[in-house]
ChimeraX commands (.cxc) that place a marker at each C-alpha (Angstrom):
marker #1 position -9.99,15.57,11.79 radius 0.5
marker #1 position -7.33,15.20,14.63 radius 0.5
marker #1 position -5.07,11.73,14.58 radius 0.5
marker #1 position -6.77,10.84,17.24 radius 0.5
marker #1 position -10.44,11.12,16.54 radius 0.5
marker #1 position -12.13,7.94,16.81 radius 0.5
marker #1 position -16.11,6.63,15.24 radius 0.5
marker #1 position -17.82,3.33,16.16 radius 0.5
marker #1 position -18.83,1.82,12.68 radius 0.5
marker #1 position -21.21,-1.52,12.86 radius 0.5
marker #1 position -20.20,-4.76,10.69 radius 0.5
marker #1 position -22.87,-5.39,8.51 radius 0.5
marker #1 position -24.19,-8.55,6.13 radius 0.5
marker #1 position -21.49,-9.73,4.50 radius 0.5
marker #1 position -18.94,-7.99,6.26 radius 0.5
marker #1 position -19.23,-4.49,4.85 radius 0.5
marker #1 position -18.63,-1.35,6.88 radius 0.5
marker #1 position -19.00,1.77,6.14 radius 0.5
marker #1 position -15.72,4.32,6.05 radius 0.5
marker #1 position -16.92,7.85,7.31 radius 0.5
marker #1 position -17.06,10.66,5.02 radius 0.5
marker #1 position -14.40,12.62,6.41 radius 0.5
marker #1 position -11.46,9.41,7.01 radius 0.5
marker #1 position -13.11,8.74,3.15 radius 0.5
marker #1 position -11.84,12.41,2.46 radius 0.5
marker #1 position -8.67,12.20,4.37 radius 0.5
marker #1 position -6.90,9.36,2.27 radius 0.5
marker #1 position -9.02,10.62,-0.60 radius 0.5
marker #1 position -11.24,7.72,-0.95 radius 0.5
marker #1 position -13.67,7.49,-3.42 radius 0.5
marker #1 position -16.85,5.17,-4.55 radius 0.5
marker #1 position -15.40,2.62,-6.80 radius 0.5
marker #1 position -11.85,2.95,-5.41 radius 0.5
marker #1 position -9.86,-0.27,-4.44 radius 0.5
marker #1 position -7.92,0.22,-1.42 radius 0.5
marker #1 position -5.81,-1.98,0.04 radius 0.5
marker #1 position -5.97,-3.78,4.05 radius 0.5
marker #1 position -2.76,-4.77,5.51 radius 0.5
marker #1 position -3.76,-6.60,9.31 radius 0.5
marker #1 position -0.95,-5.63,11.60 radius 0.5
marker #1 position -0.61,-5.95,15.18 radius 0.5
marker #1 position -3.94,-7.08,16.13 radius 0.5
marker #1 position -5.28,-4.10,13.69 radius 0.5
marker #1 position -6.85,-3.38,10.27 radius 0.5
marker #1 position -4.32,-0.60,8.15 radius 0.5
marker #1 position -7.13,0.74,5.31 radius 0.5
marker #1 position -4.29,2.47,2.72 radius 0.5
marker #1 position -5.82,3.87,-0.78 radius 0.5
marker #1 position -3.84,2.38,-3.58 radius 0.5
marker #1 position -1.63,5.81,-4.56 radius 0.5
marker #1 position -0.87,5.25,-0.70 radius 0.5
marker #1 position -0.08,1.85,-0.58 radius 0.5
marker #1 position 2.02,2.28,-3.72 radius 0.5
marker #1 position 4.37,4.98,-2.24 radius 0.5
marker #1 position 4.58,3.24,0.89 radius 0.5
marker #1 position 6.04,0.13,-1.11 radius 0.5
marker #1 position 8.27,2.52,-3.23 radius 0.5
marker #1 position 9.44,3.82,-0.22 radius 0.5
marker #1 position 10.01,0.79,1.43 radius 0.5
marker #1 position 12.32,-0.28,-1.43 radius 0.5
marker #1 position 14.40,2.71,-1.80 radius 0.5
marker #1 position 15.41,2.26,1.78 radius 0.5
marker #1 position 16.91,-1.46,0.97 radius 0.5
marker #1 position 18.59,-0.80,-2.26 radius 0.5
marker #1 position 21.68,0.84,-1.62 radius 0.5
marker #1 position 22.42,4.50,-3.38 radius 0.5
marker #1 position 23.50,4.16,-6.56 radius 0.5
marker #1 position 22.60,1.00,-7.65 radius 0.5
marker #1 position 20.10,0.23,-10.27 radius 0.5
marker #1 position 17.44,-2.55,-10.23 radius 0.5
marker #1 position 16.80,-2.03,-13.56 radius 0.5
marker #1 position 20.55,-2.77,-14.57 radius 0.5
marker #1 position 20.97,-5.46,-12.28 radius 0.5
marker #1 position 17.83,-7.30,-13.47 radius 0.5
marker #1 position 19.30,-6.99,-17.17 radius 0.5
marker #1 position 22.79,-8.47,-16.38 radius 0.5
marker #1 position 21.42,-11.23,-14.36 radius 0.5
marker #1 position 18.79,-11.83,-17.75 radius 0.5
marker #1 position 21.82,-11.91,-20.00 radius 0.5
marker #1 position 24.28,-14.01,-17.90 radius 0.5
marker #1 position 20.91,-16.45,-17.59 radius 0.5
marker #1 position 20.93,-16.48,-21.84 radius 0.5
marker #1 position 24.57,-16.78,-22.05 radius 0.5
marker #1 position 24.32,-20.19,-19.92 radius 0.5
marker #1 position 20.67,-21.20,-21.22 radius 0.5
marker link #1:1,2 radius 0.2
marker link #1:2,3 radius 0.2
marker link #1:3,4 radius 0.2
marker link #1:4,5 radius 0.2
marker link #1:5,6 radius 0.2
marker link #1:6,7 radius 0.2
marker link #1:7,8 radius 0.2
marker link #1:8,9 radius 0.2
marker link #1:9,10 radius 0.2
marker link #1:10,11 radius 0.2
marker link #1:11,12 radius 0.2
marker link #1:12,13 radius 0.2
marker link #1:13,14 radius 0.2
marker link #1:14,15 radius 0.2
marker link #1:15,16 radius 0.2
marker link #1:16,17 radius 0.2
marker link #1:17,18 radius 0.2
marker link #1:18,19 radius 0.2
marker link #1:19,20 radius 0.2
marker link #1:20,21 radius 0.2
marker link #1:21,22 radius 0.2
marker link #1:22,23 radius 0.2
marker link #1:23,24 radius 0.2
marker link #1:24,25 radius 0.2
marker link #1:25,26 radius 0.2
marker link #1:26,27 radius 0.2
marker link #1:27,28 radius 0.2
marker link #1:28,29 radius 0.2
marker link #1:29,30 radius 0.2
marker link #1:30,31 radius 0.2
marker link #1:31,32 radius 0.2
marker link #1:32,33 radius 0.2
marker link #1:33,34 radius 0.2
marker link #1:34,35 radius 0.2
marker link #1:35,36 radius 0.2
marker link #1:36,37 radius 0.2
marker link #1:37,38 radius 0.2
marker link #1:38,39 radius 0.2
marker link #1:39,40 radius 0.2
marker link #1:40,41 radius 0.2
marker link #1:41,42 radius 0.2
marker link #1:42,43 radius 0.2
marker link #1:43,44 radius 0.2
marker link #1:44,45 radius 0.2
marker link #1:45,46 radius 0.2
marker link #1:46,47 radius 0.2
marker link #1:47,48 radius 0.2
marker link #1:48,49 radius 0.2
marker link #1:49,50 radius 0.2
marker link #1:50,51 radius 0.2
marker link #1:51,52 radius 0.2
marker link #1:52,53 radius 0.2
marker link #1:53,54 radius 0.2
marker link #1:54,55 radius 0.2
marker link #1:55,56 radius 0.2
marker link #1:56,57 radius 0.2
marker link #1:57,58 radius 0.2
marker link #1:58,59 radius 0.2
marker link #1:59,60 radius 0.2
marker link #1:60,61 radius 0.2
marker link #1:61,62 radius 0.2
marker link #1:62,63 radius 0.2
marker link #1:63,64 radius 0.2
marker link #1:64,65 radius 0.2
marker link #1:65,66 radius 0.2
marker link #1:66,67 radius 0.2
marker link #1:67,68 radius 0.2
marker link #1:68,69 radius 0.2
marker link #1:69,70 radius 0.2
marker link #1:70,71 radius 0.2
marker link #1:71,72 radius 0.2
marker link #1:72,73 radius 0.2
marker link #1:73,74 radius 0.2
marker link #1:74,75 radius 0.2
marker link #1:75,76 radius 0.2
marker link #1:76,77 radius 0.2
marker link #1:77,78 radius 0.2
marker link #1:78,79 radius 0.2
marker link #1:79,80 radius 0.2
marker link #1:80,81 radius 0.2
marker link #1:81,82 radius 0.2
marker link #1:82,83 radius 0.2
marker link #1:83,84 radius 0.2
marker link #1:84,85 radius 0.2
view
């Protein structure tokens, strides 16, 4: 399937669609699966959860700087919070 192929899907009752079999294959979609819809731009994003996860993770290792922890930072904040509470 190139990037740019393109199929005409109908909206039906409820507002179902139905995903093709082969974009179902290509983000590795299966029956059952939640997926997750971000609306962007005018558009609809379709991401399968493992997807939409690493895009997130991805997202968030690009705005915490190198070397710092979250982990730690959450911990000290937690235990200044106690000292004061």
């Amino acid at each position: 399937m190139s990037p740019l192929e393109t199929i005409s899907t109908r909206v039906a009752a409820g507002g179902r669609i139905v995903i093709p079999v082969s974009y179902r294959k290509a983000l590795g979609i299966k029956p059952g699966d939640d997926i997750v819809l971000q609306l962007e731009e005018g558009a609809i994003r379709l991401y399968s959860r493992a997807q939409a996860l690493r895009r997130l993770q991805e997202r968030v290792a690009r705005a915490v700087p190198k070397g710092v922890s979250l982990v730690n930072e959450l911990i000290r904040d937690r235990r200044a919070e106690a000292r004061r509470g």
